[in-house]
C-alpha positions as a printed Julia matrix, in Angstrom:
118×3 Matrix{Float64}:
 11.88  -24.02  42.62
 12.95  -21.09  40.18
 10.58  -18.57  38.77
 11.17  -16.2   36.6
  9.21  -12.73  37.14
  8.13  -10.94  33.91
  8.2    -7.1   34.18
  5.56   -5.74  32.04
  5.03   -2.51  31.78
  2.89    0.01  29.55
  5.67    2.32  27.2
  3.87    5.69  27.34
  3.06    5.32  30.88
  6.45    4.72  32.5
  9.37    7.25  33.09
 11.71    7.7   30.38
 14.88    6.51  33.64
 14.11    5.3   36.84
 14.84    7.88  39.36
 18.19    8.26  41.27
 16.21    6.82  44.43
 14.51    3.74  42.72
 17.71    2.96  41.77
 19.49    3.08  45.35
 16.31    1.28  46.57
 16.36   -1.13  43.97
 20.33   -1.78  44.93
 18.98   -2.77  48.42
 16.54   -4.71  47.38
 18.91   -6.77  44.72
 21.89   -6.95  47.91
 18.91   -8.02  49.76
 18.03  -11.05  47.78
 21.44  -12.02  46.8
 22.34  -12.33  50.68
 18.98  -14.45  51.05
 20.38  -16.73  48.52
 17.17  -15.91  46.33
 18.44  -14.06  43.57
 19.65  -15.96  40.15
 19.71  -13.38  37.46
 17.76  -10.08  36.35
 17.97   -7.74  34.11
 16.46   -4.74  32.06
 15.22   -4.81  28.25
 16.68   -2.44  25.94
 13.55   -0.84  24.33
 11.34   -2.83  22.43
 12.24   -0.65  19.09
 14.92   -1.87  19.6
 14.0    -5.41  19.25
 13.09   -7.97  16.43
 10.21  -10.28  16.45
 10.69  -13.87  14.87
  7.36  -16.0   14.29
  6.71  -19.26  12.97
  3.35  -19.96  11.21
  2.65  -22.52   8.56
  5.94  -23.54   8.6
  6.89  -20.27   7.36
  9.61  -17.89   9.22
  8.53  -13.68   9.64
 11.13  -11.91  10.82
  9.96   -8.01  12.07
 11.93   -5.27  13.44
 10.73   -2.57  16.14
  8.82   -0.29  16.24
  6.06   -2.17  16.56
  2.39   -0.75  16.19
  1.6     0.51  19.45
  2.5    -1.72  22.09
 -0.16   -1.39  25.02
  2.57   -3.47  27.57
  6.06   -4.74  26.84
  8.33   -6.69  28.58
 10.89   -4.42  30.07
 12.75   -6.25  32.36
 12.88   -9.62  34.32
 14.14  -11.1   37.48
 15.15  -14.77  38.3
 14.9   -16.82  41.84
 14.86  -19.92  43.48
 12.29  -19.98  46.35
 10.64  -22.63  48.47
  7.54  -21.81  47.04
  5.2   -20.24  44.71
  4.09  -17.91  47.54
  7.69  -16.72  48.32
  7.63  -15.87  44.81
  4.74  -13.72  45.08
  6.69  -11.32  48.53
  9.27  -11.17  46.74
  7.75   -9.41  43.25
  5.26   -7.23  45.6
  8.25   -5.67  47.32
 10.12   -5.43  43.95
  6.91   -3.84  42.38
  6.58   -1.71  45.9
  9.4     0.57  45.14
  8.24    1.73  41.72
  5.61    3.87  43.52
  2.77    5.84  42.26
  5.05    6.93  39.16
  4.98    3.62  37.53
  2.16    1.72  35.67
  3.79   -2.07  35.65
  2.92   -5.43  36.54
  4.88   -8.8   36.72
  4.15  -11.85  35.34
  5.25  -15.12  37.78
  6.36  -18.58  36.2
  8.01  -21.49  37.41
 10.3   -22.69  35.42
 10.23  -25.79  34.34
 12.64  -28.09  35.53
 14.45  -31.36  33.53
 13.09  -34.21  34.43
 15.29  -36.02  36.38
């Protein structure tokens, strides 16, 4: 099963850059689930200024470009795997989320993803 892990997190909480450490930690981690055969994809977001939101409503297209009025949580990141089960899923985030320490206000959102039906 693959889920995908949404990294939320809350913009004027966070560090501007993850620390030097977080990032060697974070390498581990990522070599960690690679060798387990876990690890699809992931990623960071560029900010969410950065960004552009499209919405559909009445049939009618919106197109907006960051900044957007204060965000309380954006999506800054996101991580892909395959596991067994929904409960691997789960280790696997709390040890991600782990390493971000008490610097860090962020949370992750777990989905499966939906496979084609075969």
């Amino acid at each position: 099963m693959r889920y995908m892990m949404l990294l939320k997190l809350d913009p004027s909480a966070a560090p501007k850059e993850p620390s030097p450490e977080l990032m060697e930690e974070m390498g581990k981690l990522i070599d960690e689930m690679t060798r387990a055969g876990v690890l699809l994809d992931t990623g960071g977001l560029r900010p969410a200024e950065e960004g552009t939101v499209i919405r559909l409503s009445g049939g009618k297209q919106t197109v907006v470009d960051g900044p957007y009025a204060e965000a309380k949580e954006v999506i800054g990141g996101y991580c892909i795997v395959q596991t067994k089960s929904h409960e691997q899923a789960v280790e696997w985030t709390q040890r991600f989320l782990a390493l971000h320490g008490d610097e860090w206000e962020i949370s992750a959102e777990i989905r499966q993803v939906e496979e084609p039906a075969a």
